[in-house]
C-alpha positions as CSV (number, residue, x, y, z in Angstrom):
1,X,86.6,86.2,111.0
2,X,86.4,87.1,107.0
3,X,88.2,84.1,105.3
4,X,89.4,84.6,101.7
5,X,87.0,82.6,99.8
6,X,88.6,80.7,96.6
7,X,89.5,81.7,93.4
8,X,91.1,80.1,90.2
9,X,94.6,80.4,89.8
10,X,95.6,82.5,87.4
11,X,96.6,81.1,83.8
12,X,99.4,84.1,83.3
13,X,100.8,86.7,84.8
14,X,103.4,89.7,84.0
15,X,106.7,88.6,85.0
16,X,107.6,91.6,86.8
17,X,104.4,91.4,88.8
18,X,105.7,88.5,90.2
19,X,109.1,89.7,90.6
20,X,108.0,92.9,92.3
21,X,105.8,90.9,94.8
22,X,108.7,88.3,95.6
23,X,111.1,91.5,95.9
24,X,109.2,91.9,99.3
25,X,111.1,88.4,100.6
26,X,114.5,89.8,99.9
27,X,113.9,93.4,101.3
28,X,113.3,91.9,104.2
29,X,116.1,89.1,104.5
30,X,118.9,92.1,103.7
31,X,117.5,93.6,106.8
32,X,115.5,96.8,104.5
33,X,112.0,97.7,104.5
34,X,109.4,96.1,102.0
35,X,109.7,98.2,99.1
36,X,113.4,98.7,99.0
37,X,114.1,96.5,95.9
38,X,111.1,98.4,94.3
39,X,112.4,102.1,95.0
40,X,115.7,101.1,94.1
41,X,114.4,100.2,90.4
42,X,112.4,103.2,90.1
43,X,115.3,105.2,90.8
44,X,117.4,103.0,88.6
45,X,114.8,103.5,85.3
46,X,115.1,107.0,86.0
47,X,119.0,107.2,86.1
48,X,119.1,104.9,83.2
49,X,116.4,107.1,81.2
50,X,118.6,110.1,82.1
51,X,121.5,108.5,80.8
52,X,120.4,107.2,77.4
53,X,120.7,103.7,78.4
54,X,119.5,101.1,74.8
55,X,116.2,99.3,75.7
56,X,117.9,96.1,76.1
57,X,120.1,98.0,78.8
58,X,117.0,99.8,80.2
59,X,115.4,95.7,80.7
60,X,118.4,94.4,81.7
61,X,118.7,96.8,84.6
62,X,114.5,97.0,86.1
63,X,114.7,92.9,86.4
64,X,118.4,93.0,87.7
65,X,116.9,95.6,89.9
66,X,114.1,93.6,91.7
67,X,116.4,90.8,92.2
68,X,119.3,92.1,93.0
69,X,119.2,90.2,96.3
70,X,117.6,87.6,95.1
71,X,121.7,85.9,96.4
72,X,121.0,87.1,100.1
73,X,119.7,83.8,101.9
74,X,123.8,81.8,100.5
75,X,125.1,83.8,103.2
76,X,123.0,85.0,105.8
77,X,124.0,81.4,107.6
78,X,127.6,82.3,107.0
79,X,126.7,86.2,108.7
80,X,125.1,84.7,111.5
81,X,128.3,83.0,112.4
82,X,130.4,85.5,112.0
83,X,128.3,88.0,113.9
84,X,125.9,86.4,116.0
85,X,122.3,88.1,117.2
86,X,120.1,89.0,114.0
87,X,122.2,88.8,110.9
88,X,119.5,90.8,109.2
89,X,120.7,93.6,111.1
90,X,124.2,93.3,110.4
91,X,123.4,93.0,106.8
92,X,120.7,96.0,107.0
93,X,123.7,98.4,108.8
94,X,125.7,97.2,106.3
95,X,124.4,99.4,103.2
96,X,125.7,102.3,105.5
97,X,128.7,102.0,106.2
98,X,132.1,103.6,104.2
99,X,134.5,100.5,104.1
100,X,137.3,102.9,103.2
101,X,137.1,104.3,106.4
102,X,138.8,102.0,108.5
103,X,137.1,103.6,111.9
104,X,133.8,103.6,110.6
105,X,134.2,99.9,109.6
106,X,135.7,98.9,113.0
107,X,132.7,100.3,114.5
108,X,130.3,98.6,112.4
109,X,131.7,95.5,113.9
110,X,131.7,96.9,117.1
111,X,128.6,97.8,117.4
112,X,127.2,94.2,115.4
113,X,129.0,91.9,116.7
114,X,127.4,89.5,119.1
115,X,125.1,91.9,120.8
116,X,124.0,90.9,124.1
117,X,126.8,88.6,124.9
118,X,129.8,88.3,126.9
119,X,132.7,90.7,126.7
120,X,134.3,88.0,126.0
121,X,132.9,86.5,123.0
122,X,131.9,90.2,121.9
123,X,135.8,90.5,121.6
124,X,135.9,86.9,120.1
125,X,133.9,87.7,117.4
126,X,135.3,91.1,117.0
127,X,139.0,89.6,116.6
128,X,137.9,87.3,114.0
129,X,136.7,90.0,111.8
130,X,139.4,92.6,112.6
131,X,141.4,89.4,110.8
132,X,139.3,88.1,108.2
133,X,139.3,91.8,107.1
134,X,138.8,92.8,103.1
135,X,139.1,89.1,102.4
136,X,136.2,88.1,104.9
137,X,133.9,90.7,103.2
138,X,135.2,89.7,99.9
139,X,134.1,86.3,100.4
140,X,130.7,87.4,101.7
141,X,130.0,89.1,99.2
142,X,131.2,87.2,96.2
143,X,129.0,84.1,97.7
144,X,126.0,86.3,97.5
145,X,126.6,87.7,94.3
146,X,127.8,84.9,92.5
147,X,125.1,83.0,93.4
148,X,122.1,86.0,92.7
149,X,123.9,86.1,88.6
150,X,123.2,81.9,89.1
151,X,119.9,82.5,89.8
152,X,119.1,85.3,86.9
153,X,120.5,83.3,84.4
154,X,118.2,80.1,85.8
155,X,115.4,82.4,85.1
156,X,116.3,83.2,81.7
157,X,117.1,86.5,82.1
158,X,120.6,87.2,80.4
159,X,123.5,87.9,80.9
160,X,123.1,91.5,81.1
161,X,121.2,91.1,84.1
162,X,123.5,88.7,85.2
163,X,126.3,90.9,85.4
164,X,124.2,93.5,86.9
165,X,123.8,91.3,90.4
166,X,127.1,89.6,90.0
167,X,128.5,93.2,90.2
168,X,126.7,95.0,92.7
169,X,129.4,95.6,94.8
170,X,131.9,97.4,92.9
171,X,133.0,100.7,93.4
172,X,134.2,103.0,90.5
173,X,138.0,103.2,92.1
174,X,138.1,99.6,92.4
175,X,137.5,99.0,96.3
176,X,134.4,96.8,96.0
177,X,134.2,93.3,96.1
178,X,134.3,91.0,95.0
179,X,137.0,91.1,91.9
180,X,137.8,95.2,92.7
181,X,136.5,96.3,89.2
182,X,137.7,100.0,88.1
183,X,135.7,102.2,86.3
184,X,134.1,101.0,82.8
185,X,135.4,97.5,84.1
186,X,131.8,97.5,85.7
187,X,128.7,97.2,83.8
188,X,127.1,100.3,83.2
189,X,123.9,98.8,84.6
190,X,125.5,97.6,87.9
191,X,126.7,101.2,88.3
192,X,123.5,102.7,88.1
193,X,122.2,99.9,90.6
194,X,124.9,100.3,92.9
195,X,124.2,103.9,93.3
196,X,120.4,103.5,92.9
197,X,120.2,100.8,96.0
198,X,122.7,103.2,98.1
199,X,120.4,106.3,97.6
200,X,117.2,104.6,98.5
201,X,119.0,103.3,101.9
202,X,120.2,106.6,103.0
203,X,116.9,108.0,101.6
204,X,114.6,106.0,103.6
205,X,117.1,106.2,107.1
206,X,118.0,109.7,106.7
207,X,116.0,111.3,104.1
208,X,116.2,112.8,100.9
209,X,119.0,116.0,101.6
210,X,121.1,113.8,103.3
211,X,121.5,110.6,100.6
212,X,122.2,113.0,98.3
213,X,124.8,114.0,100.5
214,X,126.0,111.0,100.2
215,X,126.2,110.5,96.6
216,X,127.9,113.6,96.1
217,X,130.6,112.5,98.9
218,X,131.1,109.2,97.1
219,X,131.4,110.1,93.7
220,X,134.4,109.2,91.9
221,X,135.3,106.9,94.8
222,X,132.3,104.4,95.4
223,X,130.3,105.9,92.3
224,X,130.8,106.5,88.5
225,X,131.0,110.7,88.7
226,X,128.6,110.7,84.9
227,X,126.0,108.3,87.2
228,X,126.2,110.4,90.7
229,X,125.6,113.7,88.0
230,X,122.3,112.5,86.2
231,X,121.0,112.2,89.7
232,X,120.8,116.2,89.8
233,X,116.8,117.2,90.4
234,X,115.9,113.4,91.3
235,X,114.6,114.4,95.3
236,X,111.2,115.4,94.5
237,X,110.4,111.8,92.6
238,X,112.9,110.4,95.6
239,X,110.7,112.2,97.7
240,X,107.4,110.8,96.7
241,X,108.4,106.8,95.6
242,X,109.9,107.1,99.7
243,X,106.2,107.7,101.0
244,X,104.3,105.3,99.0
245,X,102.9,102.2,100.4
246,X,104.0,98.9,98.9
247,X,100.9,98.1,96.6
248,X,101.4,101.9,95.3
249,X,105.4,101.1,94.6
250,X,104.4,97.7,93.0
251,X,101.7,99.4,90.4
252,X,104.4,101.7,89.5
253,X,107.5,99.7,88.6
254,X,105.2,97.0,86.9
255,X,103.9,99.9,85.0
256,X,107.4,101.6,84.6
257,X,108.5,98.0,82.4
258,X,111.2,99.2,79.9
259,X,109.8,98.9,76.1
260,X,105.9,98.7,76.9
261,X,105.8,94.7,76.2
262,X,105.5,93.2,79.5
263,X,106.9,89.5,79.6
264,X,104.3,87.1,80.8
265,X,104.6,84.0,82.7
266,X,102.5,81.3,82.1
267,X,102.1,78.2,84.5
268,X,105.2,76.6,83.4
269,X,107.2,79.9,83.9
270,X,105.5,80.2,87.5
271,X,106.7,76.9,88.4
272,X,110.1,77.7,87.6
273,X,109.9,80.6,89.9
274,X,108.2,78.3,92.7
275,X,111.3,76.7,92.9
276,X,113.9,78.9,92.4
277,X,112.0,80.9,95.4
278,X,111.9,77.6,97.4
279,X,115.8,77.0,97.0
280,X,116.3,80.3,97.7
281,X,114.5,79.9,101.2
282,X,115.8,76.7,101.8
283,X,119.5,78.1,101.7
284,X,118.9,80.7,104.0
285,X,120.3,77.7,106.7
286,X,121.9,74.3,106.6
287,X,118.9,72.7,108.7
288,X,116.5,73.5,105.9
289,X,118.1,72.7,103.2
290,X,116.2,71.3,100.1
291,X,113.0,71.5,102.8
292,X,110.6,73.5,100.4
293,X,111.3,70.2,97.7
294,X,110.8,67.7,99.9
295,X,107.3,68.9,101.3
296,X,106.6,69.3,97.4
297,X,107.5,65.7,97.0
298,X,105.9,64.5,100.0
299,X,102.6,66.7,99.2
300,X,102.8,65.3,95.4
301,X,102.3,62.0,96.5
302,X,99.7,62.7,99.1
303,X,97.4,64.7,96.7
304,X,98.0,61.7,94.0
305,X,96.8,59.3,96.8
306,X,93.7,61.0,97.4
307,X,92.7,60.9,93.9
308,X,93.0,64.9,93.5
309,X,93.0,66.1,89.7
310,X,96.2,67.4,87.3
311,X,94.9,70.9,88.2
312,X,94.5,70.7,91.6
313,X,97.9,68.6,91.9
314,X,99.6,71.7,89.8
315,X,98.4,73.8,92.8
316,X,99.5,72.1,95.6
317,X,103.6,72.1,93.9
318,X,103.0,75.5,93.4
319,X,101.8,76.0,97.0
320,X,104.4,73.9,99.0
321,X,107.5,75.2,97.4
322,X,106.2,78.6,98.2
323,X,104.9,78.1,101.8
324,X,107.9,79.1,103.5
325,X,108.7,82.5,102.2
326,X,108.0,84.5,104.7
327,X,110.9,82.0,106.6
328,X,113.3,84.6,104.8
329,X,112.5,87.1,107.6
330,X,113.7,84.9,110.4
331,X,117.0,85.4,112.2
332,X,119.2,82.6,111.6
333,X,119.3,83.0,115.2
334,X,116.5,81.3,115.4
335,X,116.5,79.1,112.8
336,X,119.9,77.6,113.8
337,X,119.7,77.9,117.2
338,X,119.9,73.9,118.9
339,X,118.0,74.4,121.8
340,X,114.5,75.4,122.6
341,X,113.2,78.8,121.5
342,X,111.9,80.9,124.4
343,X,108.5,82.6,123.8
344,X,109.9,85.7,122.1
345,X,111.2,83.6,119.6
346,X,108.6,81.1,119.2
347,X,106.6,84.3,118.2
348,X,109.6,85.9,115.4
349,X,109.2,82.3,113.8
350,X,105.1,82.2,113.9
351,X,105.0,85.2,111.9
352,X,106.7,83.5,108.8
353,X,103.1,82.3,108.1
354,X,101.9,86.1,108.2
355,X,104.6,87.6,105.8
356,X,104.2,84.3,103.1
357,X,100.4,85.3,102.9
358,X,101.5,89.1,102.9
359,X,104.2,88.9,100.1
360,X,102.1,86.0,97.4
361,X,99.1,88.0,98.1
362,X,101.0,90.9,96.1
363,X,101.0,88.7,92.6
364,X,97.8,89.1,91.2
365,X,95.4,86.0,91.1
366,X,97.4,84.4,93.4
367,X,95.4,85.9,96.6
368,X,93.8,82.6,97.4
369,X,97.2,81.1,97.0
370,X,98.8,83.0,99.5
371,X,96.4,82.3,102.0
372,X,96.5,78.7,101.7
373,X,99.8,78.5,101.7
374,X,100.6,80.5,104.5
375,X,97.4,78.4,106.5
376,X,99.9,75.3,106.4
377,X,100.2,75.3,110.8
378,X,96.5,76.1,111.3
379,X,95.0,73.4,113.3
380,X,91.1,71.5,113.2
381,X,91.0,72.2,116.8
382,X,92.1,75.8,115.9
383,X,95.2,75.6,118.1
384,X,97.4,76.8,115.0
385,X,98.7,79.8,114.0
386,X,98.9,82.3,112.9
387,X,95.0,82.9,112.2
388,X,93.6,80.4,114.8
389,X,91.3,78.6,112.2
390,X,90.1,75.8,112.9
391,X,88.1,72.7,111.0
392,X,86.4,73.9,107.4
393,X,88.0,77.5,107.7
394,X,91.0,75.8,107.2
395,X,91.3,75.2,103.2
396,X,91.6,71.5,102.3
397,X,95.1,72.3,100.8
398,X,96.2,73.9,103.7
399,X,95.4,70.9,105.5
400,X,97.7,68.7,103.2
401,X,100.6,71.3,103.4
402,X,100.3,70.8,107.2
403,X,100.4,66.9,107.0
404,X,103.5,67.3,104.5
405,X,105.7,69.9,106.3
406,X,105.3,68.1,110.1
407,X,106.5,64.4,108.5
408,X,109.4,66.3,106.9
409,X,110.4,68.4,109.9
410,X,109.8,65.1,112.1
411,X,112.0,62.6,109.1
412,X,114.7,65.1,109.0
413,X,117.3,65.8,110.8
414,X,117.1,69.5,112.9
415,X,119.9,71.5,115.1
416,X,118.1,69.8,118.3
417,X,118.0,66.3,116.9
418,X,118.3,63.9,114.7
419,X,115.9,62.9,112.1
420,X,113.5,60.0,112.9
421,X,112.5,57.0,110.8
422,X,109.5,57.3,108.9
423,X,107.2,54.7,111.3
424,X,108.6,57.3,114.1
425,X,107.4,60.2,112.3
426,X,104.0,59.1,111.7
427,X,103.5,57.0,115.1
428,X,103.9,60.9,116.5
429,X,101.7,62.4,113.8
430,X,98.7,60.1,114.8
431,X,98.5,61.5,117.9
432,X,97.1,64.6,116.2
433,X,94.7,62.3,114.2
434,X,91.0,64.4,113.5
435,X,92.6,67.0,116.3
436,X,95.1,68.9,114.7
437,X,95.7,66.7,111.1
438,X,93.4,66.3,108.4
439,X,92.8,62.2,108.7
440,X,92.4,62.0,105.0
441,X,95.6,63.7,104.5
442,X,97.1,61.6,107.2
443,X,96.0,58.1,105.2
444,X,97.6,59.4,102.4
445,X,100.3,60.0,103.4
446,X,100.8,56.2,105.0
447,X,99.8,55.0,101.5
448,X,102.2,57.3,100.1
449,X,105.3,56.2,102.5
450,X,104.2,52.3,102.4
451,X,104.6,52.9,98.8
452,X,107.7,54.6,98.6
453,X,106.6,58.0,96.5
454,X,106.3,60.0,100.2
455,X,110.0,59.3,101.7
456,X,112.1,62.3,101.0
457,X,115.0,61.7,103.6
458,X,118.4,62.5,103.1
459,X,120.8,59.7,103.2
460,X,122.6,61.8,105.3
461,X,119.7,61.4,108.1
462,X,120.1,58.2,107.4
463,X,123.8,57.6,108.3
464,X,123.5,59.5,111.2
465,X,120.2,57.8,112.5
466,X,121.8,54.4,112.0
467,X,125.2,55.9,113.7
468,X,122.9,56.6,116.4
């Protein structure tokens, strides 16, 4: 087995290489293909170029464009309820249905709506949305998109881009959600990307002839008519950004960066993604919330313990807010569910390790990153997944990660069970002392709790522990 030997971590990288990679997260938690986010932008540019958009309009609309979904995890929990099965489906079909079309809509929810179970909670869950209606949707998506604008202006990015996500889902007659906007009401930006993101769905589903179809049918109702026009002669570059691989699609849209002055990020800027990234996993469902943190804090303090330099500390932040990325691709099914997974299941959620490595591998420099990050439930007795290392394949801060994550999952509270004290958590952990843990990590993180820099509970946990 060829392991990825280690590199230094990059000092700075283009923003919108990072974006791009990260892009490949929300694709997949919107139930699209990797690559969607990144099409949709290059189709956006080219619309906006078309158009005569300023260059502060043309910037404003490529980082809007990568993270226009970057909202999706606030209510994929609230989906999951309302649907059941794989919300990612629900939320993938989504993008193709006509909401003015009350038929069409009815059998969206139809056909999404608890699949597998009982007629009768199939009819359950199909009442409660015939009721909820508009307002329902309205309330999906206003949580999503009010909380994707949050997350823009967290990163600095303006206002303009801001407004870009916030109004994603506005149509030019003003029956989107969720305000119902009317023509020039809505940002010319979020016009182009609300076309541009429609195009590349029915694009990649249906091909080229028929989302163009689609545009024509829907201008003037969903679409600004001057928008739907400039996409006249667009299928053959449609044609060809629809068969590229992802690292082909990246190299393009970071090269396609409006103005020819890429905006770099530097370690601080990195961090600052690192988290937003980590809250945007953890609020994909209410058992993992603030999760990403507290592994950071807890892996802080181990990495402190065990005498481990300001550099080496910087990348083990970096690394636990990150190493549950690829968690974005798991059903809420799954991650909510409050019994035990069956082996079908136990096999979606092992995979999370695979798409981490697969998405932070795309930022350049950060290759090493991504494997050790991703390596956090390898085990010395190569038991773990999802490589099956075992002992020195298994990168020394992979081995922390793993100490971290099992004492917060163990010290916080779950849908199967409450959380258990911290002497609980660790009595359990010894067991995998030298087998599956890294001892040294292990003494650390005794020194760590005994010291009172490694306990990251909730009070919460707390209450309900002692309540117990």
């Amino acid at each position: 087995m060829t392991i990825r030997p280690r590199t230094p971590a990059t000092n700075s990288v283009r923003l919108s290489d990072v974006f791009s990679a990260l892009s490949f997260s929300l694709d997949l938690t919107e139930g699209q293909p990797m690559g969607h986010a990144l099409r949709s932008a290059l189709i956006s540019m080219e619309l906006g170029s078309r158009i005569g958009l300023t260059l502060h309009q043309q910037r404003d609309l490529f980082y809007a464009a990568l993270l226009k979904d970057v909202g999706c995890s606030s209510n994929a929990s609230l989906v999951f309820g309302l649907f059941g099965g794989d919300e990612r489906q629900a939320k993938g079909a989504r993008m193709l249905v006509d909401w003015s079309n009350y038929f069409r809509a009815a059998f969206y929810a139809m056909a999404h709506a608890a699949p597998g179970a009982s007629l009768f909670e199939r009819t359950r869950r199909i009442a409660q949305l015939a009721r909820g209606g508009a307002k329902l949707a309205s309330q999906l998506v206003e949580v999503r998109c009010e909380r994707g604008a949050d997350i823009v202006l967290q990163l600095d990015l303006g206002p303009g881009a801001a407004d870009a996500v916030r109004q994603l889902d506005e149509h030019w007659d003003g029956r989107g959600h969720p305000r119902g906007l009317r023509g020039e009401e809505i940002s010319i930006t979020a016009r182009i990307l609300t076309l541009a993101q429609t195009l590349e769905v029915f694009a990649m589903r249906g091909g080229v002839t028929h989302a163009m179809d689609v545009v024509r049918r829907r201008a003037g109702r969903w679409f600004d008519p001057l928008v739907a026009s400039a996409c006249s002669g667009i299928e053959p570059s449609l044609a060809r950004w629809c068969a590229m691989d992802t690292r082909e699609l990246q190299a393009l849209v970071v090269d396609s960066e409006p103005g020819g002055a890429a905006l770099l990020a530097g370690p601080n800027t990195m961090d600052r993604v690192a988290r937003v990234f980590a809250e945007v996993v953890d609020a994909k469902s209410p058992f993992t919330g603030a999760h990403s943190q507290r592994v950071t804090e807890v892996a802080v303090s181990i990495a402190h313990q065990r005498g481990w330099n300001e550099a080496d500390v910087a990348e083990v932040r970096r690394a636990a807010l990150l190493h549950d990325l690829g968690k974005l691709t798991v059903p809420n099914s799954i991650l909510d569910k409050p019994a035990a997974l069956t082996a079908s299941e136990w096999e979606v959620m092992r995979l999370h390790s695979y798409f981490t490595e697969r998405i932070l591998e795309h930022i350049t420099g950060f290759e090493w990153l991504a494997f050790a990050s991703a390596a956090h439930h390898e085990r010395l007795d190569g038991s773990g997944y999802c490589r099956g290392l075992r002992g020195e394949q298994i990168p020394e801060l992979s081995r922390l990660l793993a100490v971290a994550d099992i004492y917060d999952a163990l010290s916080t509270r779950r849908p199967y069970r409450l959380a258990l004290a911290p002497e609980d958590a660790i009595t359990i952990m010894e067991q995998d002392r030298g087998t599956g843990l890294c001892p040294d990590s292990l003494d650390a993180l005794v020194l760590a709790v005994n010291a009172g820099t490694g306990d990251a509970r909730d009070e919460e946990d707390d209450r309900e522990r002692r309540a117990a």
